[in-house]
C-alpha positions in Angstrom: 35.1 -12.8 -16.5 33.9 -10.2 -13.8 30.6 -10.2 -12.8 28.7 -7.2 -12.5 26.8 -6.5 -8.8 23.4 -5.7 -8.8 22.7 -2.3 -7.7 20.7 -2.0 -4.8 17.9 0.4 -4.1 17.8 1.2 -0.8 14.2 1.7 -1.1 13.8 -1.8 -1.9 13.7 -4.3 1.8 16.6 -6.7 1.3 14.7 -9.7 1.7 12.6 -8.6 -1.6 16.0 -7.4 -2.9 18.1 -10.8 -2.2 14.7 -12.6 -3.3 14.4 -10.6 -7.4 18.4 -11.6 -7.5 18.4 -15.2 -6.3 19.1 -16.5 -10.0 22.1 -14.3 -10.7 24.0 -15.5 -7.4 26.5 -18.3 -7.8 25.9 -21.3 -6.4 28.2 -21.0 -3.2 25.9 -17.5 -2.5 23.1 -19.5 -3.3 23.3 -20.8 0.4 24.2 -18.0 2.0 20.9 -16.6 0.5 19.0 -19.7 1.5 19.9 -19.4 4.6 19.0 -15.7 4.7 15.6 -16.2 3.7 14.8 -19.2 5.7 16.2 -17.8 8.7 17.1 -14.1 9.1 16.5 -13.6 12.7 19.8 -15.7 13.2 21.7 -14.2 10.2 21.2 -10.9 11.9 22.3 -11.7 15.1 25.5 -13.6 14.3 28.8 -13.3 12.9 30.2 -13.8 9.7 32.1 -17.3 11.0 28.9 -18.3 12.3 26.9 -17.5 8.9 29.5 -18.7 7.1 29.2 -22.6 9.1 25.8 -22.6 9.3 25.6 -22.0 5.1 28.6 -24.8 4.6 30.6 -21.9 3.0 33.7 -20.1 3.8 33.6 -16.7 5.4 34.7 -14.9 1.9 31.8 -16.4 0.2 29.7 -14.6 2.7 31.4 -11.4 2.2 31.0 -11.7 -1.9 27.8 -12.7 -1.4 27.1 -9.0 0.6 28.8 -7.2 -2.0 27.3 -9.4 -5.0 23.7 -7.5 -3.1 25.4 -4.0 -3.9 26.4 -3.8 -0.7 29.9 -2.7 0.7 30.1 -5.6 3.1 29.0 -7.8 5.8 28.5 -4.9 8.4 26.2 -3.2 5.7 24.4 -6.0 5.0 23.4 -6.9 8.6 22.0 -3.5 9.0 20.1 -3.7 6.1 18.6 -6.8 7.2 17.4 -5.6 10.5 15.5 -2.9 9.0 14.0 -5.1 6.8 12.7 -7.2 9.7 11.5 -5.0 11.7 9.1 -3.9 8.7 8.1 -7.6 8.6 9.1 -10.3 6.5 8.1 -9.5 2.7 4.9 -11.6 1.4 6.7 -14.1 -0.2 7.9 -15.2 3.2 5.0 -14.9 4.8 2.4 -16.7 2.8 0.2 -18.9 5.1 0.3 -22.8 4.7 -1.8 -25.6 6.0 0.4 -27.1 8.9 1.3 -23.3 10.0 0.4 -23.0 13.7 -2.3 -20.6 15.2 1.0 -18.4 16.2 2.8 -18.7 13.1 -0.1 -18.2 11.2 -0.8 -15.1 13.3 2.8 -13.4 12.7 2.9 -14.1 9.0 0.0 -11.7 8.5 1.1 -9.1 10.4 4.3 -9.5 8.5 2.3 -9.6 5.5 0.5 -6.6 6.2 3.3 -4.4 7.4 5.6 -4.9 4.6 2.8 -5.2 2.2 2.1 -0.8 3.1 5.4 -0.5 3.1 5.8 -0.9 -0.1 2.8 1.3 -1.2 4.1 3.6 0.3 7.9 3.7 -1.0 5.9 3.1 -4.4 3.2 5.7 -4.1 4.1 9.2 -6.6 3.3 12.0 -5.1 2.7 14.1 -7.3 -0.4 12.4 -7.9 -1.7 13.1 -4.7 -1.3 16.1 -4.7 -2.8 16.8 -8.0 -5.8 14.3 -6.5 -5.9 17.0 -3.5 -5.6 20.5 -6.2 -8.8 18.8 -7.4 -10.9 18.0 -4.8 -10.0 21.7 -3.5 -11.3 22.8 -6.7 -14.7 20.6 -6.4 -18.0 21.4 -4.9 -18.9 17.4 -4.5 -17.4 14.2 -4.1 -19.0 10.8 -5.2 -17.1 7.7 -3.9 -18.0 4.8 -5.6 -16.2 0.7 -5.3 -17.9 -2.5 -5.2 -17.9 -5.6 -2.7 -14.8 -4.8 0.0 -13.6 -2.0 -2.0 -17.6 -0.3 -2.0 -16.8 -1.0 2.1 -13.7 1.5 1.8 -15.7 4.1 -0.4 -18.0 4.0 2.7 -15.7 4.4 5.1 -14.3 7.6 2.6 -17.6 9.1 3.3 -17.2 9.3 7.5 -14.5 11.8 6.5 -16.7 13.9 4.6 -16.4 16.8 7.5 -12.5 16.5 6.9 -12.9 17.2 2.9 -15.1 20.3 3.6 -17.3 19.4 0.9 -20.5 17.5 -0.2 -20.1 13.8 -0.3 -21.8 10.5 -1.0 -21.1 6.8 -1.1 -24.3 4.9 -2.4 -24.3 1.2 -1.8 -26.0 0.7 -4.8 -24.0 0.5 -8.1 -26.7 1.4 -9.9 -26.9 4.5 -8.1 -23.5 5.4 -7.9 -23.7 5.2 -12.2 -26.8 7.6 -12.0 -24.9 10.1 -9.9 -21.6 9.8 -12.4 -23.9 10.2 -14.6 -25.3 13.7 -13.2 -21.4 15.3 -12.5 -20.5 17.9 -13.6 -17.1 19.1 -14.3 -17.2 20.4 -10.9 -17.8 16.9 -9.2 -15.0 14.6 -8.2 -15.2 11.0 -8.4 -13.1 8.6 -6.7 -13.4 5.2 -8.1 -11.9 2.2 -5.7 -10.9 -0.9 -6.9 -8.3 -3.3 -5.9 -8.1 -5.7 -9.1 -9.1 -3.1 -11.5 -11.2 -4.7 -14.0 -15.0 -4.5 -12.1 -17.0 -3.4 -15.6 -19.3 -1.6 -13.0 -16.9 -0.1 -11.3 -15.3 0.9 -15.2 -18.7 1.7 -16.1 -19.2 4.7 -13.2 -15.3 6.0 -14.0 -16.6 6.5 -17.8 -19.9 7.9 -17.4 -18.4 10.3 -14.9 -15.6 11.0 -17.1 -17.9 11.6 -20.1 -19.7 14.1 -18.1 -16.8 16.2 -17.7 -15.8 15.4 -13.9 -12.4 14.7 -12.6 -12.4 10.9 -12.2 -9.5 9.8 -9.2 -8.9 5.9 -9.1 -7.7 4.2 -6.2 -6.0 0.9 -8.0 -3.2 -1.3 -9.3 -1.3 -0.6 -11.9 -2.2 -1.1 -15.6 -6.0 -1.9 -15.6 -8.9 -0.7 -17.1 -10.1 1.4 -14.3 -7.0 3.4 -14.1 -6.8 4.1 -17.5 -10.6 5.1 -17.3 -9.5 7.6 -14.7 -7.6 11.3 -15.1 -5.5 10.9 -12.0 -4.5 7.1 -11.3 -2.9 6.6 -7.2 -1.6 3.2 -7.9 -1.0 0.7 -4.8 1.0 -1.4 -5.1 0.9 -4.7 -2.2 1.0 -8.1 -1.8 -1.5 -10.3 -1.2 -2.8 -14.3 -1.7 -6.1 -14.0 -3.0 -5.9 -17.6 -4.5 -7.6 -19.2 -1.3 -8.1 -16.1 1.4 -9.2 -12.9 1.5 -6.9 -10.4 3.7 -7.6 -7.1 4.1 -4.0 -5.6 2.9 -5.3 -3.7 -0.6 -8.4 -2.5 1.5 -6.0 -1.0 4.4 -3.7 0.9 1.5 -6.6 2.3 0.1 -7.7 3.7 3.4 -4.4 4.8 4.5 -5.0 6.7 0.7 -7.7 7.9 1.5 -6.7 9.3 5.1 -3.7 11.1 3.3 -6.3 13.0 0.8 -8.3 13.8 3.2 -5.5 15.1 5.6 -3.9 17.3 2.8 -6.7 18.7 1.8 -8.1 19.1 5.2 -4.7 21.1 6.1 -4.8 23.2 2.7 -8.2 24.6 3.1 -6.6 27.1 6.3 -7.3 27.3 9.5 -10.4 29.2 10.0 -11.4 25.3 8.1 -9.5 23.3 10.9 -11.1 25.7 13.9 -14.0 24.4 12.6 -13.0 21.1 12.6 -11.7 21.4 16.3 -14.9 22.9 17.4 -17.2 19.8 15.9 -14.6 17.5 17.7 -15.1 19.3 21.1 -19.0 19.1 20.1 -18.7 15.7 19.2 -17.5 14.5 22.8 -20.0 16.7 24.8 -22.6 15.0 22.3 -21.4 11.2 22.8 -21.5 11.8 26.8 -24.8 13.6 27.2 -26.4 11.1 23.8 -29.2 8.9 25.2 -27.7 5.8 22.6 
């Protein structure tokens, strides 16, 4: 019977790629795969002989095994590969274990990390930012509101306040943040943050804001409550091992999200707006040199 390749979206980094279609290999591909994963600095600087010895396998089984990816052969595939890696090796490479040295530890976040925005950002739909951007251009306020790390990015929001062109606030306080969501108006943005998606608080500002006729924008995964709570949901999508450490991947995609926004809109308001903008920045650097702190 002939099997079927698996398609392969481009999009997708081959190591993620050969990792989702590990089961539908055949047992000889199997250790070409293995070998991949375990060791793809090698696989992408050898030949297919040498692939082929090092996996126990015949060279054939390495060229099925390319075009078994959706690839159209050997050549392909190594390309492919080296792009991959020099995004960083996908998360479920990279996950940090106990006898990991200080310099293995070390690379496998930055992997992490890289690949991790990577993918939010070959997952990210656009049209959803801009729609975000059409209505913060249409606002006259912006409340940011998050909790724990999340409440640290909607601070962080609020230092590009001068970029949005418009009234903005980040209380630490949840309790203030639902009072103000529950002030808006329908001409008051909020921008809800929240990496796992489910913080009742966090829910609770998103529906009093909602309720009082403002535009609600989350910043979150897929499928929770928050997003569903909100009228224009920018999923992110990384990876991350929150079973035992806290990294700061979802926290730098939300920034990065937050950066584009304000960038967009910053760029769509004209440039009498980004004179402006130029001006405080030459202010800003007579004021840091002749500042007594």
């Amino acid at each position: 019977m002939t099997r079927h390749k698996v398609p392969y979206d481009l999009k997708v980094p081959l190591l993620e790629h050969i990792g989702n279609v590990f089961e539908t290999l055949s047992k000889s591909e199997r250790k070409v795969a293995s070998l991949v994963l375990e060791n793809p600095s090698f696989v992408v600087e050898s030949t297919m002989a040498a692939v082929a010895s090092a996996a126990a396998v015949s060279e054939p089984t390495v060229l099925r095994f390319a075009t078994a990816l959706g690839l159209t052969g050997f050549q392909q595939f190594k390309i492919q590969l080296a792009q991959t890696m020099a995004l960083g090796l996908p998360a479920t490479l990279s996950f940090v274990n106990e006898s990991d040295s200080d310099a293995r530890i070390t690379q496998k976040l930055f992997d992490q990390t890289i690949s991790s925005l990577d993918r939010t950002r070959r997952s990210l739909d656009i049209e959803q930012i801009t729609k975000a951007a059409d209505a913060i251009l249409n606002a006259r306020s912006i409340l940011f509101a998050g909790l724990g790390a999340s409440g640290i990015v909607a601070h962080d929001a609020l230092q590009k306040s001068v970029l949005f062109g418009l009234p903005c606030s980040a209380p630490e306080d949840i309790h203030q943040q639902f009072m103000e969501a529950s002030m808006a108006t329908s001409d008051t943005v909020v921008i809800v943050i929240s990496n796992v998606g489910r913080t009742l608080s966090v829910l609770d500002v998103a529906v009093a804001a909602r309720s009082r006729g403002a535009t609600v924008i989350a910043i979150s995964r897929d499928d929770s409550p928050v997003t569903e709570a909100s009228d224009i949901p920018l999923i992110v999508k990384t990876f991350e091992d929150t079973d035992q450490f806290t990294p700061t991947v979802s926290r730098l995609a939300h920034l990065v999200i937050i950066d584009c926004l304000a960038t967009i809109v910053s760029i769509r308001r004209g440039s009498e707006h980004l004179a402006r903008l130029a001006e405080m920045k030459r202010n800003l650097t007579v004021f840091r040199k002749t500042s007594s702190r």
